[in-house]
TIDO-5042 format. One line per field, with one value per residue (C-alpha): x, y, z; chain; residue number from 1. Coordinates in steps of 0.02 Angstrom, whole numbers, plus 50000, padded with zeros to 5 digits. Layout:
N
east	X|...
north	Y|...
up	Z|...
mol	A|...
seq	NUM|...
//
This chain:
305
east	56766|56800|56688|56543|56539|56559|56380|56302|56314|56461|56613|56757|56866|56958|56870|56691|56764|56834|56636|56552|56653|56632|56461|56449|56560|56456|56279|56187|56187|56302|56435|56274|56303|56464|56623|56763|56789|56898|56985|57104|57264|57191|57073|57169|57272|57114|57033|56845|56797|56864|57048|57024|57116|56984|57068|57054|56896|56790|56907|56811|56642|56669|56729|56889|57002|57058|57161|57152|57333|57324|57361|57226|57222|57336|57353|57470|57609|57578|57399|57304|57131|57164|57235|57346|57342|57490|57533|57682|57820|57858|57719|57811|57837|57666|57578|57713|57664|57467|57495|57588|57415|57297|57241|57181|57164|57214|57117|57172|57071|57102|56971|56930|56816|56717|56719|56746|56935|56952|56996|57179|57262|57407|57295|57217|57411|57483|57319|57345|57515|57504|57353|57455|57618|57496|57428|57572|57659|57489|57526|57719|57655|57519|57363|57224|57240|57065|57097|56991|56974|56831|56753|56632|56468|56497|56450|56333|56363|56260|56258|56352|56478|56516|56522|56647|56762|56733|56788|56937|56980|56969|57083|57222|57221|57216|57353|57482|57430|57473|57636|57670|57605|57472|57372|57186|57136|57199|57123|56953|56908|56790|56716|56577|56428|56403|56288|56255|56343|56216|56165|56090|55909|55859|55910|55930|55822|55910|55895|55978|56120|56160|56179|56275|56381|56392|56449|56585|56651|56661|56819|56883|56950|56836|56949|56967|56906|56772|56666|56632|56540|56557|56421|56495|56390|56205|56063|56064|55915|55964|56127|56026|55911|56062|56161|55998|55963|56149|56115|56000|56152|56253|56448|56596|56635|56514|56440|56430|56450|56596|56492|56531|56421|56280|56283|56341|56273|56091|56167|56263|56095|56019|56156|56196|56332|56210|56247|56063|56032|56182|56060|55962|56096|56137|55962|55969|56137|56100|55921|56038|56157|56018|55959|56117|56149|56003|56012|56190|56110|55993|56084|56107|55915|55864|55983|55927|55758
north	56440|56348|56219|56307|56384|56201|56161|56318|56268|56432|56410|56413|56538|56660|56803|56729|56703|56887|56948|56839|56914|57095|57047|57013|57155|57300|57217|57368|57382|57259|57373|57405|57224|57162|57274|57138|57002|56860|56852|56726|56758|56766|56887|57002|57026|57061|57215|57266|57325|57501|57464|57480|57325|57251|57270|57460|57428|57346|57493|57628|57550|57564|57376|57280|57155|57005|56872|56663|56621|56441|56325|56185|56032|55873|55711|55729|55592|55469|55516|55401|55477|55642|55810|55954|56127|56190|56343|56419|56409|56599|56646|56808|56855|56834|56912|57069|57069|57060|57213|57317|57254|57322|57180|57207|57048|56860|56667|56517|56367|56193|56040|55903|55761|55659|55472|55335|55374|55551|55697|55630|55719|55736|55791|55928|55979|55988|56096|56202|56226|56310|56423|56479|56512|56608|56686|56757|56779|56899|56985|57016|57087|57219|57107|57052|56859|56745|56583|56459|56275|56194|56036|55971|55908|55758|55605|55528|55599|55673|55876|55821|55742|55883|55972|55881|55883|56057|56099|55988|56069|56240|56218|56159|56306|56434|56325|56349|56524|56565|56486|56593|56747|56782|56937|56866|57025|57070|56903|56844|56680|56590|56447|56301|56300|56153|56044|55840|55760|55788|55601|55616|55558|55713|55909|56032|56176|56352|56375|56215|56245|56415|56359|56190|56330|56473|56366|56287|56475|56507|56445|56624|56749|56919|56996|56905|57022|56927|56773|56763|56608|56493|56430|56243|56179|56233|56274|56449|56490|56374|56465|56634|56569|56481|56630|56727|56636|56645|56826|56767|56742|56870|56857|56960|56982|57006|56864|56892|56792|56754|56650|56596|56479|56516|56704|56672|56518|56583|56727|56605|56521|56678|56723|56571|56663|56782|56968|56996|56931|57017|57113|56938|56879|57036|57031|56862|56899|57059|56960|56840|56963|57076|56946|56893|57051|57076|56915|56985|57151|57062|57081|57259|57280|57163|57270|57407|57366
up	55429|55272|55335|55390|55210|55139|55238|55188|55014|54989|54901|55042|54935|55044|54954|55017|55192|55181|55114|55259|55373|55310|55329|55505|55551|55479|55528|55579|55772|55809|55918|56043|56107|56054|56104|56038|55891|55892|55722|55651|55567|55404|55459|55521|55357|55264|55211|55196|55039|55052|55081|55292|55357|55465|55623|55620|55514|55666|55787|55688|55729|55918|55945|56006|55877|55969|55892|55903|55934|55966|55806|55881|55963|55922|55978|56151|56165|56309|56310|56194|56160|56210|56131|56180|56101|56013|55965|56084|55974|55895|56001|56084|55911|55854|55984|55939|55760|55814|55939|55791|55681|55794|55892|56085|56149|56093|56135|56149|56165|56267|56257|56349|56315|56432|56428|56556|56571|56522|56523|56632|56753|56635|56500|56641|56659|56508|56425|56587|56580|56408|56433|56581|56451|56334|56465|56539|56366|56313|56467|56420|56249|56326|56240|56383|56345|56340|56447|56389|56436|56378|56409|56271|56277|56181|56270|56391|56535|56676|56709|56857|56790|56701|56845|56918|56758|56730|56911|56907|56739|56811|56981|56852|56751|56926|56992|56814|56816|56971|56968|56801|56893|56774|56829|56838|56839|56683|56592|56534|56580|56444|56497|56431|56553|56648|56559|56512|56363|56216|56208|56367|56388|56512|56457|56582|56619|56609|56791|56829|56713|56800|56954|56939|56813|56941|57087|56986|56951|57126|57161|57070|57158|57134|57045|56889|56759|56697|56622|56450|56420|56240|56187|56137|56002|56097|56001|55977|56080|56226|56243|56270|56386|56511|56496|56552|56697|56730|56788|56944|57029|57126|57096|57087|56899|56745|56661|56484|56300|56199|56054|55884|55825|55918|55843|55659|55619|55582|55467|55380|55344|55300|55176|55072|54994|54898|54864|54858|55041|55146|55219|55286|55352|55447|55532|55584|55647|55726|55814|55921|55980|56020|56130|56205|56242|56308|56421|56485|56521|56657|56803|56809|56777|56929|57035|56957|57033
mol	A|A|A|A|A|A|A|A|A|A|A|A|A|A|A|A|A|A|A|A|A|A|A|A|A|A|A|A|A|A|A|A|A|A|A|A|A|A|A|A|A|A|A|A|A|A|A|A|A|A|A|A|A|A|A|A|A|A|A|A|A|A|A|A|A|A|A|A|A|A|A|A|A|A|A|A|A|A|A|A|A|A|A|A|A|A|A|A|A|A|A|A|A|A|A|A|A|A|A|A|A|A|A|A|A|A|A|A|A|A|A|A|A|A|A|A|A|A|A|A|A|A|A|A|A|A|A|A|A|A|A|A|A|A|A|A|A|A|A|A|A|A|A|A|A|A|A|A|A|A|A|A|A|A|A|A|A|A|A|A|A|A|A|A|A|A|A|A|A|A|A|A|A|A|A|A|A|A|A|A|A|A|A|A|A|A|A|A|A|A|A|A|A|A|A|A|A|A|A|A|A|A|A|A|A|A|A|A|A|A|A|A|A|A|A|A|A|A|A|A|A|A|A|A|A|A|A|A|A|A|A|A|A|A|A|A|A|A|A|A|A|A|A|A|A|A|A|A|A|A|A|A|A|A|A|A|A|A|A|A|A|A|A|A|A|A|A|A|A|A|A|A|A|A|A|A|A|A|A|A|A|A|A|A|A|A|A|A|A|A|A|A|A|A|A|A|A|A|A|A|A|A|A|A|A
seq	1|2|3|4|5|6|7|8|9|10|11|12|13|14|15|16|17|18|19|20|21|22|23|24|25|26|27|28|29|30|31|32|33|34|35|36|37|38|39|40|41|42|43|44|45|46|47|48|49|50|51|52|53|54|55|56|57|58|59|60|61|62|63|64|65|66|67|68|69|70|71|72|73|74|75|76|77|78|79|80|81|82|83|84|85|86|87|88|89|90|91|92|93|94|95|96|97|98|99|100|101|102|103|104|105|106|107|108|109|110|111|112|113|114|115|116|117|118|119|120|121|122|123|124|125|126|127|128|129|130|131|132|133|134|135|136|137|138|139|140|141|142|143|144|145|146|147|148|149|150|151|152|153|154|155|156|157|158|159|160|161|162|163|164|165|166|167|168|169|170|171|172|173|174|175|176|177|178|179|180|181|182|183|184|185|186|187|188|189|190|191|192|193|194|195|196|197|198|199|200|201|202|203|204|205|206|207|208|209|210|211|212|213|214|215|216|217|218|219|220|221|222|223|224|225|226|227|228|229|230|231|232|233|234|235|236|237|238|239|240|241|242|243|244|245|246|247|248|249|250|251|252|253|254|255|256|257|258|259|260|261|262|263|264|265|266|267|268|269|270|271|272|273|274|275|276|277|278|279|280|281|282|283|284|285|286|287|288|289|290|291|292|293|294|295|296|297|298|299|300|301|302|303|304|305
//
């Protein structure tokens, strides 16, 4: 967050992190396409600007809390080059504390980069392996845990190189799962779409993306709850359209967004850290979850049909 004020030209004080984010909670509209947001700790211990902590805050406006439980990714030992995600230590505690606060459901994050010799098998395992502990440990504490393992699009890759990653990357994290009897239908899985590194000379079209995406998911039993997509560092209107087209195809579980930057990015823009323009930023905001939401809404209108 700090960061993404720093390049906005706003002072990263946690007073204009609390305002941006009071911002984007009360944007007009917003609870007719977006029913949860991830918060961090920090977050969650703040208030709005009437006293109403902002878990029960965002509650009163018709949408979920969630929580980011993971402390990020560092440097794994034995794997030069590649990271691990830490955060399991006290996390039975945590995830107690964040229940008692208000929070519905919790994410954690693994990542995996593409190069000649990576993402390992041991780097596969050992990100697995801890989603599955979270996983399992959100279930324990009555919050619906988010799994997700992401591969990034740095690189130079091909979209079907990606594809293969991606796919390798997902049959780890079923396999630790089900050997922690994690409930997939109790979890969300949130996952990048399948596309080529970003240095790559040729971008995919949306309907390419979708299905090299969808036939990776396959290999999910119907009754995981559901697909969330991130939007991994896409332009904003590139992530609509592929999560659009993603809605041509027919499977067993909805196919929605889970986006960050994608969705706040242009409101952060819009805002600048300026009293007088709160209400910019909430438009340009509320304009790309409109059409996300819109996007996500497809399917049910071509079977509507």
């Amino acid at each position: 967050m700090s960061k993404r004020l720093e390049e906005a030209g706003v002072e990263p004080t946690a007073e204009n992190r609390r305002l941006y984010r009071e911002l984007l909670a009360t944007a007009p509209g917003l609870a007719e396409s977006v029913s949860g947001i991830i918060f961090c700790d920090e977050t969650l211990r703040q208030t709005f600007s009437d006293g109403r902590p902002f878990a029960q805050a965002v509650r009163d406006l018709g949408i979920l809390p969630g929580i980011k439980v993971d402390t990020g990714a560092k440097p794994c030992a034995g794997l030069p080059g590649e990271t691990v995600t830490e955060g399991l230590d006290g996390l039975p505690a945590r995830l107690a504390e964040y229940a008692k606060m208000g929070a519905a459901f919790a994410k954690w994050r693994a990542v995996f980069t593409i190069t000649t010799d990576t993402p390992s098998r041991g780097a596969m395992r050992v990100n697995a392996s801890a989603l599955a502990r979270y996983a399992a440990a959100c279930q324990e504490a009555g919050i619906v845990p988010i799994v997700e393992p992401e591969v990034l699009m740095d690189g130079k890759h091909n979209r079907g190189v990606c594809r293969e990653v991606t796919s390798a990357v997902h049959t780890a994290v079923r396999t630790e799962l089900a050997l922690l009897n994690v409930d997939l239908a109790g979890i969300v899985l949130k996952p990048n779409m399948v596309l080529e590194g970003e240095s790559y000379a040729r971008q995919s079209i949306p309907a390419e993306v979708a299905d090299f995406t969808v036939g990776v998911l396959r290999q999910w039993p119907g009754d995981l709850a559901g697909v969330a997509f991130l939007s991994g560092g896409q332009p904003p209107e590139r992530a609509t359209a592929n999560l659009e087209a993603m809605q041509d195809h027919r499977t067993p579980w909805p196919l929605t967004f889970s986006f960050g930057r994608a969705l706040v990015t242009p409101a952060l823009s819009a805002w600048r850290g300026e009293p007088s323009r709160v209400a910019e930023g909430q438009a340009a905001l509320i304009e790309r979850v409109a059409a996300n939401g819109a996007a996500a809404r497809r399917r049910a209108e071509l079977e509507s049909v």
